[in-house]
N, C-alpha and C positions, 0 to 999 in steps of 0.2 A: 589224665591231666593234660590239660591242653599247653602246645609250646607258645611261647612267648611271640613268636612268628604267625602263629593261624589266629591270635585273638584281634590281628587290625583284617578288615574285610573291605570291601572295596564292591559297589554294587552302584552303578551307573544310574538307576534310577530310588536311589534313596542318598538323602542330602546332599544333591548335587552331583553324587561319583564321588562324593571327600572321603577321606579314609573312614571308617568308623570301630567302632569298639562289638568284636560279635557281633556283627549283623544290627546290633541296636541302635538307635536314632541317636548316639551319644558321639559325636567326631572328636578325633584325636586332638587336631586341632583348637577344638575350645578347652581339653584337658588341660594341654601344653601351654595354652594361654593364663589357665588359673594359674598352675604351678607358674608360670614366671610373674604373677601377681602374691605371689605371695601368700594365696591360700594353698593349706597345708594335707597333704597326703588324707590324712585325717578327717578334716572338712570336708574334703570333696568325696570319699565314702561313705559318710555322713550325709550328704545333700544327693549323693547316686547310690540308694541300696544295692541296686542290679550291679554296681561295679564289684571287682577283686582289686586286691594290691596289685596282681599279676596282670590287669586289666592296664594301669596306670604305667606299671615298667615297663609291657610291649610300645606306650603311648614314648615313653622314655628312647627306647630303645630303636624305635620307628625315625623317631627324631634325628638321634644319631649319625643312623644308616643314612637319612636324606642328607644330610650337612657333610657327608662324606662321599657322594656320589659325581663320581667324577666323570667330565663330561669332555669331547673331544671337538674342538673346536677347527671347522673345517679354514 
């Protein structure tokens, strides 16, 4: 079972360098964007076979970590 941590990938020459879901052409970003539109967990498994729920928490979880990254400002 893969962690929560290896399902976001990061590959400079697939969608820009944006984060993305397992190496798939699916960025975290546009996940993060339904969920705050108000399409539902559900739906968007529904419209992504290729995704996991575990797929969407790391999308979650990713999120997080970036809004708490603290930066030193010289």
């Amino acid at each position: 079972m893969m962690s929560l941590e290896t399902r976001i990938t990061h590959n400079p020459l697939q969608c820009g360098g944006k984060p993305c879901i397992r190496g798939m052409r699916i960025r975290v970003g546009d996940i993060l964007q339904m969920l705050g539109e108000g399409v539902t967990i559900d739906e968007i498994l529904q419209d992504f076979p290729d995704l996991e729920l575990q797929d969407i928490q790391a999308c979650l979880l990713y999120a997080a970590r970036r809004v708490n990254l603290e930066r030193l400002a010289a």
